[in-house]
Structures are given as C-alpha cells and as structure tokens.
TILODO-285102 format. One line per 4 residues: their letters; for each residue y, z, x of C-alpha. Coordinates in Angstrom, 3 decimals. Last residue first. Layout:
# residues N
A	Y:Z:X; ...
//
This chain:
# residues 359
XXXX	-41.102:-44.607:-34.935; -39.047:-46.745:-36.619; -36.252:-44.580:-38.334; -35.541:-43.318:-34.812
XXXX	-35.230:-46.899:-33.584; -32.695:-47.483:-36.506; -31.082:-44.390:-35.315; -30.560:-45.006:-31.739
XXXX	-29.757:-48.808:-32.748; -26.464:-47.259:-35.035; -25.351:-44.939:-32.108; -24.803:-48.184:-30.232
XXXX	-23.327:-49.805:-32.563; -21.043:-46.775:-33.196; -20.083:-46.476:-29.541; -19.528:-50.068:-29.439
XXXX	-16.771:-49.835:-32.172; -15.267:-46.777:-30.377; -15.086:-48.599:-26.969; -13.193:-51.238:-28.933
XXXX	-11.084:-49.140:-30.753; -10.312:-45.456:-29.381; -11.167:-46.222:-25.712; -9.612:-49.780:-25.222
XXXX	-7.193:-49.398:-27.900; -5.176:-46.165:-27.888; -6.356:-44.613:-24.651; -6.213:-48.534:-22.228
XXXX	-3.437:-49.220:-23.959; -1.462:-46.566:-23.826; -2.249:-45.825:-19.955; -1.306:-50.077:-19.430
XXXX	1.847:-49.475:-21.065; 2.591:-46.041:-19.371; 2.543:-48.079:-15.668; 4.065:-51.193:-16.607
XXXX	7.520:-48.404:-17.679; 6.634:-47.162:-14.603; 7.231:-50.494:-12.406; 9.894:-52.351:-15.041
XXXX	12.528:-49.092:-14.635; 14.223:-50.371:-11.711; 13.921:-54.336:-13.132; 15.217:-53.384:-16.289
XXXX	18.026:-51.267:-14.941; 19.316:-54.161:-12.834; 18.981:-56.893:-15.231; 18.238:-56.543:-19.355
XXXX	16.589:-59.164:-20.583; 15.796:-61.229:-16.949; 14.735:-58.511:-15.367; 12.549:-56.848:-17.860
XXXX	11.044:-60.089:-17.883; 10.861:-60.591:-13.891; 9.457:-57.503:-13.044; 6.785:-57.525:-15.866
XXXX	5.857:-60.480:-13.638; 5.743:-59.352:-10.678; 4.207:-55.999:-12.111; 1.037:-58.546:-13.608
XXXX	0.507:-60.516:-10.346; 0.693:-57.041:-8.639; -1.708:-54.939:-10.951; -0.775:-51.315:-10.465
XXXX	-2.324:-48.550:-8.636; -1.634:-45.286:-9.683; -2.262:-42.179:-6.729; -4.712:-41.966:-4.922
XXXX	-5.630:-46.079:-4.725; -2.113:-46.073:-4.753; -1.445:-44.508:-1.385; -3.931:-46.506:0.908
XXXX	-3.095:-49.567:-0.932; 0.379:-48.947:0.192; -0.029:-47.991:3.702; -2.197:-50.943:4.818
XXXX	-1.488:-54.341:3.346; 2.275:-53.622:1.987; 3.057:-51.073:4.268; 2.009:-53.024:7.297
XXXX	3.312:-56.309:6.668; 6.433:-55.016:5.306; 6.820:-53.088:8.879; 5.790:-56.427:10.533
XXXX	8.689:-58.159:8.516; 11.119:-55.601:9.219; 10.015:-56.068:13.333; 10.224:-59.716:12.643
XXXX	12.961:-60.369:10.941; 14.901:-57.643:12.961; 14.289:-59.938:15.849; 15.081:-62.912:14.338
XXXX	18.795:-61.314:13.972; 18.604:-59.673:17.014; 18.000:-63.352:19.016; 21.038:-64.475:16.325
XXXX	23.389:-61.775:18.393; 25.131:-58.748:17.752; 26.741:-59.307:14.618; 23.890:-61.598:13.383
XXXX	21.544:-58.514:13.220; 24.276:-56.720:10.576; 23.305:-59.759:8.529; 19.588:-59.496:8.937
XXXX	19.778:-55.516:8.300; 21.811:-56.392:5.591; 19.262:-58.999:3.807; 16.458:-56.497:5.028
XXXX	16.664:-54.855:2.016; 16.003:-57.177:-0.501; 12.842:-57.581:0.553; 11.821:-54.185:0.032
XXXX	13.521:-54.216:-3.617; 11.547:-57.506:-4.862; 7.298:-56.551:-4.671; 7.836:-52.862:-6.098
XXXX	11.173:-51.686:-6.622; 11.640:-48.242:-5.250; 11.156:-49.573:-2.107; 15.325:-50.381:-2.594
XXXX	15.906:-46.603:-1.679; 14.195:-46.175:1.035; 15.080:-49.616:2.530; 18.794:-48.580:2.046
XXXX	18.530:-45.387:3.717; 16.856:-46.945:6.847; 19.859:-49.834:6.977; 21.763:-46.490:6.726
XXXX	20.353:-44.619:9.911; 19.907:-48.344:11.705; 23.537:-48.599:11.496; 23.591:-51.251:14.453
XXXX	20.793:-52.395:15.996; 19.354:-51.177:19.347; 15.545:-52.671:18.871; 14.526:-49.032:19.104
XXXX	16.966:-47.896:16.239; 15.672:-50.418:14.105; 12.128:-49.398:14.365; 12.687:-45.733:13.914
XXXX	15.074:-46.634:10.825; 12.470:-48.891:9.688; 9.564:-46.157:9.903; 11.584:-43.673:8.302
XXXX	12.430:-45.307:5.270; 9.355:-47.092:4.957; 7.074:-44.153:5.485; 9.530:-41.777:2.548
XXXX	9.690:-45.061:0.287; 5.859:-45.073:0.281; 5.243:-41.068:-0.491; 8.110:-41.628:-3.026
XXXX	6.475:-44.310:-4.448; 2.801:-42.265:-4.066; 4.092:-39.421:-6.043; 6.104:-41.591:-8.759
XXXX	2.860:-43.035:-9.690; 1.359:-39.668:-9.615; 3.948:-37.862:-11.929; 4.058:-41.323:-14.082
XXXX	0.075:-41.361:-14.556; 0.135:-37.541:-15.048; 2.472:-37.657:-17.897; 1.213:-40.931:-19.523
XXXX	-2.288:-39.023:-19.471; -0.701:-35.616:-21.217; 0.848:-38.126:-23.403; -2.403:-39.654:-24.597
XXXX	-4.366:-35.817:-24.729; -1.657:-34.996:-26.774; -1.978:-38.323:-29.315; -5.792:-37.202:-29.440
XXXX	-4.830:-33.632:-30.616; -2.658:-34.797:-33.037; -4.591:-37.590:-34.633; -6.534:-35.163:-37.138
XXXX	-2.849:-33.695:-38.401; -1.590:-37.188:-38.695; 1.189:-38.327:-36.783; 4.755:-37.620:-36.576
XXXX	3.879:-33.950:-35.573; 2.925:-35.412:-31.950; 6.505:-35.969:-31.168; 7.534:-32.393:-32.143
XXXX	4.546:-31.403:-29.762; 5.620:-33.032:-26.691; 9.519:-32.565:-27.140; 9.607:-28.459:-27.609
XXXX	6.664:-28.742:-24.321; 8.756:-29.972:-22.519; 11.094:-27.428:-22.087; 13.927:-27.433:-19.295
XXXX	12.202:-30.310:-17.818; 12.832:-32.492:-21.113; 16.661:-31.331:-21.330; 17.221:-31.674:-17.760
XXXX	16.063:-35.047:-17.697; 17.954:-36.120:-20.548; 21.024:-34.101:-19.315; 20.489:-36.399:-15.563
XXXX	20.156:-39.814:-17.847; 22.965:-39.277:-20.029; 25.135:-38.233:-17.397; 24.410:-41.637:-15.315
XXXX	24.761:-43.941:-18.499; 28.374:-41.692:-18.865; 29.417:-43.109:-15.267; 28.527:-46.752:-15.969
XXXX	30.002:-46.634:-19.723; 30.843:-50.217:-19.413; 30.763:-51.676:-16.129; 34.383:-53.540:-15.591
XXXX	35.724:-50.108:-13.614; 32.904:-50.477:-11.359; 33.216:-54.199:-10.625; 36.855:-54.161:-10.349
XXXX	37.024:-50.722:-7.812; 34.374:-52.927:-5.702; 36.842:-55.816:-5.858; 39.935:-53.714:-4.842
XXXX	37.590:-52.362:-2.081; 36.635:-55.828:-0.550; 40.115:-56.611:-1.235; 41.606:-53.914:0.974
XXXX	38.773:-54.289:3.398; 39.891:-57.825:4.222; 37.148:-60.255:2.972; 34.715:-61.715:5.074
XXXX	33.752:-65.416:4.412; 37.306:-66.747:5.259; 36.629:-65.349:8.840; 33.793:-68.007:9.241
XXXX	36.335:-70.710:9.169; 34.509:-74.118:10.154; 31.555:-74.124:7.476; 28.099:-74.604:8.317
XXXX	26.602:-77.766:6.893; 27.161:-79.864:10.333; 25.515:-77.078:11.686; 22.018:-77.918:9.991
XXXX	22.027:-81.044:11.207; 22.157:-79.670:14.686; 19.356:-77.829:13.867; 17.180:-80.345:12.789
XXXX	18.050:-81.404:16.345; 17.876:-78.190:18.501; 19.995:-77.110:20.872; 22.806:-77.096:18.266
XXXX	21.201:-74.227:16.304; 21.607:-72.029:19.243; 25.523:-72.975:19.559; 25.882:-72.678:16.157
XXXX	24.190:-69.180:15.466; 26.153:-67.905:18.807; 29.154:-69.061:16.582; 27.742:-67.562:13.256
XXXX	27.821:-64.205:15.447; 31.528:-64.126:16.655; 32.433:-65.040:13.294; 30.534:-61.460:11.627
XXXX	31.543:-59.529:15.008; 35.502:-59.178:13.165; 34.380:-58.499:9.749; 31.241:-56.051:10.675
XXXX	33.755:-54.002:13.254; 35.968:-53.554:9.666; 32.809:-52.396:8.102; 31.527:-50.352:10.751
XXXX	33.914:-47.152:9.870; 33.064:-47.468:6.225; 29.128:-47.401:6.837; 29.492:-44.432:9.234
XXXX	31.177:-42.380:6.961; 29.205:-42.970:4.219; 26.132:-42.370:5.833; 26.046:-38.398:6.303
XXXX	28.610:-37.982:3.008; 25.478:-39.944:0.884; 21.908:-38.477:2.601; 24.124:-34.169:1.291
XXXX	24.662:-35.765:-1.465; 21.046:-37.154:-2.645; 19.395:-34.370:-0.857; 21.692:-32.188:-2.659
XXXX	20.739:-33.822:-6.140; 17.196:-32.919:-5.244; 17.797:-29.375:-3.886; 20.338:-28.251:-6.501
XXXX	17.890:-29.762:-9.240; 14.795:-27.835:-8.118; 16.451:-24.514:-7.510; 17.375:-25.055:-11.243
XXXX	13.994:-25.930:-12.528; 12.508:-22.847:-10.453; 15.108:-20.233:-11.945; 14.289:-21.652:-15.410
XXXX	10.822:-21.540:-14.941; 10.629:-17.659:-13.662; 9.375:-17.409:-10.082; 6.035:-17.117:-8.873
XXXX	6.690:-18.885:-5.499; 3.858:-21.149:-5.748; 2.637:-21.943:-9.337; 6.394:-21.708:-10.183
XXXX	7.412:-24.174:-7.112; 4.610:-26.837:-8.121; 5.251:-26.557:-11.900; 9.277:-27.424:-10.731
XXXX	8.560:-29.815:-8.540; 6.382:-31.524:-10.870; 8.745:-30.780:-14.092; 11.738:-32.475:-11.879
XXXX	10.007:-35.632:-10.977; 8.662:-35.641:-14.697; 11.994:-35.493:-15.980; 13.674:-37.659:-14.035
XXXX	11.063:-40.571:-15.262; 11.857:-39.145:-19.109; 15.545:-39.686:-18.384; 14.938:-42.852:-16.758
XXXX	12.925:-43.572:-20.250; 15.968:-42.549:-21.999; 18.282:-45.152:-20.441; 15.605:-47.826:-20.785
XXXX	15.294:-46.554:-24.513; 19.257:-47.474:-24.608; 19.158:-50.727:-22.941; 16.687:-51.878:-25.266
XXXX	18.594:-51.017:-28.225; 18.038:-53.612:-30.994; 15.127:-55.576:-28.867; 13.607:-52.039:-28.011
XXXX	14.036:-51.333:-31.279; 11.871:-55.122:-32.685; 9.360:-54.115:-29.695; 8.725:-50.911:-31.039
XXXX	8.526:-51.787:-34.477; 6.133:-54.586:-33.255; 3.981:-52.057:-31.249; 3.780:-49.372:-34.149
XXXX	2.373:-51.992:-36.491; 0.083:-53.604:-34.384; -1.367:-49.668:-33.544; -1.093:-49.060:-36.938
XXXX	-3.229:-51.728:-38.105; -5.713:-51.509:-35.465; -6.135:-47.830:-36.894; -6.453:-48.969:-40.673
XXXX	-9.041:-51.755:-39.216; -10.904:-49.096:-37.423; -10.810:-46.930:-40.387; -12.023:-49.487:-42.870
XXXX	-14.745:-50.727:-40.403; -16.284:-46.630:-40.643; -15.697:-46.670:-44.342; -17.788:-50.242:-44.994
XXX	-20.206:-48.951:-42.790; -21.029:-45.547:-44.016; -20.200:-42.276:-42.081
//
C-alpha cells in the first residue's frame, strides 16, 4: 500500500469517526432523552441476554423459554422486594411524623451543651411538626408529582419492550446495524459491539455484585445498631449503589433521618457505621470487583455524572456510569487501535522493510 493511499485512508477514517460523533452529539442534543430511554433498553437487554445465555448453556432449554423464565424471575424479585417493604414503610410513616419533633428536641438539648452549638439552635426553627406533612398531603403531593411527569409510565414500557425486543433476538439488531457500514468494515464494527456487549454485561456484573454486599451489609449493620426499617433503609442503599460516587451517599440521608427518631446518639451512630460500610466498599470491595469486572475512571465518571446530570437529570445521571463505560470501549477500538495504533503499526512495518532493503 503506498503512502499517499495509506494517509488517505486514515484521514477518510478520522473523518468519519468526527463525522459520526458530531451527528451523534447534534441527535443526542435533539432527542437525548429518547436515546437515554433506548440505551436503558439496551442495558435491560444485556442483563436479560446474560441470564438468559447463562440458563440455556445450563439447563438446555429453548431461548425463548429461558428469556421468559428470566423476566418472571427478575421482575418478581422486583415485586415480590416491593409488597415485602411497602407495608412496613407506610405503617412507619405516621410513627416517623410524630418521633420526627421528639428527635430535633433531643438534637437541641445536645446542641445546647455546646457553644457553637448553641448558635446553631438559635437557627433551628420552633415548630418541628410544620416540617412533616400529614400523610394525606404527603400522598396528594406524591399523586402531583407522578401525575405532572410526562409519559412516566409509557418511558417504563418502552424501556422493558426494548429490552425484550433486543433479548428476544439480538442478533436481528447486531447485524442490521453493522449493514450501515461498508462491507470491509463489517466484521470490525462486530468485533466493536461484541466488546461494548461484554464491557456492559461485566460492568453491570460487578454493580450488581456491589449493590448485592452493600445492600446486605447495611441492612445487617443497621439491624444490629437497633434502627428502625433497617430491611428498607437496606433496599434503598441497593438500589441507589447503582449510581457510582452520588447514589450511596444519598442513601444514608433516610437512614440519618429515621436515626433522629430515636435519638441524635443513633443518628451519629448510623453515620458512622454507614460511613465505615462506604469506607469499606469503596476502598476494599469495589476495587476488588472492578478490577474483574470494568473499572472506570472516578475523576472522569464524577464528572460524566454531573453533565449528564445537569442536561437531562435523574435518567442522565442513572444511565451516565454505562453509557462512560461504551464511550471509552468505542474509543479505545475505533481510534486508539484502528488509528493511532494503526499509524504506528505501519511505521513500524515501514523500518522492518527499509532494514530489509539494507542488508
């Protein structure tokens, strides 16, 4: 291959790749909050295709059998986890309301011994019951904020048929993406979403892994301590692990809040027991997992975090960790390997022969 042709392919193929990343930012600027719906399709999918392969490979059954065993027990899980602590979150809530006052009192008083304390007191306001809604408008409000989401409810079918649809046959969507590009690129563009698909079927393998120990591990530790709902304070840190770096923190806001119904002495204790499990997962557990599984820069996911955050809120900041995750695979196939690796391969292919020529 001359020169000149060899530098005109790599600049046709930089070309592309500039060209394909601007028309993808300018739709995901158009629609963003439609791809992010489809890419939590795609994540279901892959959760669902894993358990599915690994049942099939197993159990020898037909795909479609295995696919549908797999969604009754996932979405039963989710149920079945629901009815067990929604009963026992509604039945504390009024209790919450009435220990709530009791607590900011014991607050006060232990503030007061102190004298940055005490100025702190003089902040606090005087009716703590105002702060606690009767139930009937704490569920009129909830019924507002639902019914004011647009399209909540259909965003949720559209991600569960997405997933379905991809798990059901994935193979259909693989290769009638890969037809969009030429016939000599086809083969390489597999071998890219074969990658994406094992980077986001091990990434979500060692979050789940991570939510599973921090799950357990804080309802353990909050039953010990003898707090209050420590089953669904346990639920809610599973769930919220899901976000890297924000979502575990996030969850011990109830568990501190829940503390101050008993006492402010549980309340700093739940700091520091949730703290030391945080500790622990984040500087132990964690780095154990992802260095088997996908490990992801944290200064970079932080901030990925907060732009995906900031443009499109909740579902942005859910979807911010694997979406980071398929960047950096599509990166590191489509330029590192196929452009800049490829350009050093050639130099170096270019001394073998000029030292060839030599001798």
């Amino acid at each position: 291959m001359s020169p000149t042709h060899s530098f005109a392919k790599r600049v046709a193929l930089a070309a592309f790749i500039v060209l394909l990343i601007a028309s993808g930012f300018f739709l995901l600027a158009q629609a963003a909050y439609f791809f992010l719906l489809v890419f939590a399709g795609i994540l279901l999918a892959v959760l669902f295709c894993g358990l599915t392969d690994w049942v099939v490979g197993h159990l020898k059954m037909k795909r479609w059998l295995a696919l549908l065993l797999v969604t009754l027990l996932v979405f039963g899980l989710l149920i079945g986890s629901f009815m067990l602590v929604a009963p026992t979150i509604y039945e504390q809530a009024d209790q919450m309301r009435e220990k709530i006052p009791q607590a900011f009192n014991s607050l006060k008083e232990w503030l007061s011994q102190y004298s940055w304390g005490s100025r702190l007191v003089e902040q606090l306001p005087e009716d703590y019951k105002r702060m606690m809604p009767e139930q009937k408008e704490m569920l009129q409000r909830i019924t507002g904020a639902f019914s004011s989401t647009l399209s909540i409810l259909a965003d949720f079918f559209i991600v569960i048929i997405t997933a379905l649809f991809f798990a059901a046959n994935p193979t259909l969507y693989t290769h009638g993406f890969v037809k969009l590009f030429p016939v000599h690129r086809r083969t390489r563009m597999l071998e890219v979403l074969n990658s994406c698909y094992y980077t986001l079927k091990m990434w979500l393998l060692g979050m789940l892994s991570a939510m599973a120990i921090i799950g357990v591990s804080t309802a353990i530790a909050y039953t010990i301590i003898g707090l209050p709902l420590a089953l669904a304070l346990g639920l809610i840190s599973f769930f919220l692990a899901f976000i890297p770096n924000i979502g575990p923190w996030l969850a011990g806001v109830p568990a501190v809040l829940i503390g101050l119904t008993v006492s402010p002495d549980m309340a700093l204790l739940v700091i520091i027991v949730y703290g030391g499990i945080q500790m622990v997962e984040s500087y132990v557990i964690t780095p154990i997992i992802f260095q088997k599984t996908v490990d992801l820069p944290p200064a970079l996911l932080l901030f990925f975090q907060v732009l995906l955050g900031i443009l499109q809120g909740g579902l942005g900041l859910l979807m911010s960790a694997p979406i980071l995750a398929v960047l950096l695979v599509i990166i590191d196939e489509l330029y590192v390997k196929d452009v800049l690796e490829s350009e050093k391969r050639d130099e170096f292919e270019k001394a073998q022969e000029s030292g060839k020529a030599e001798n």
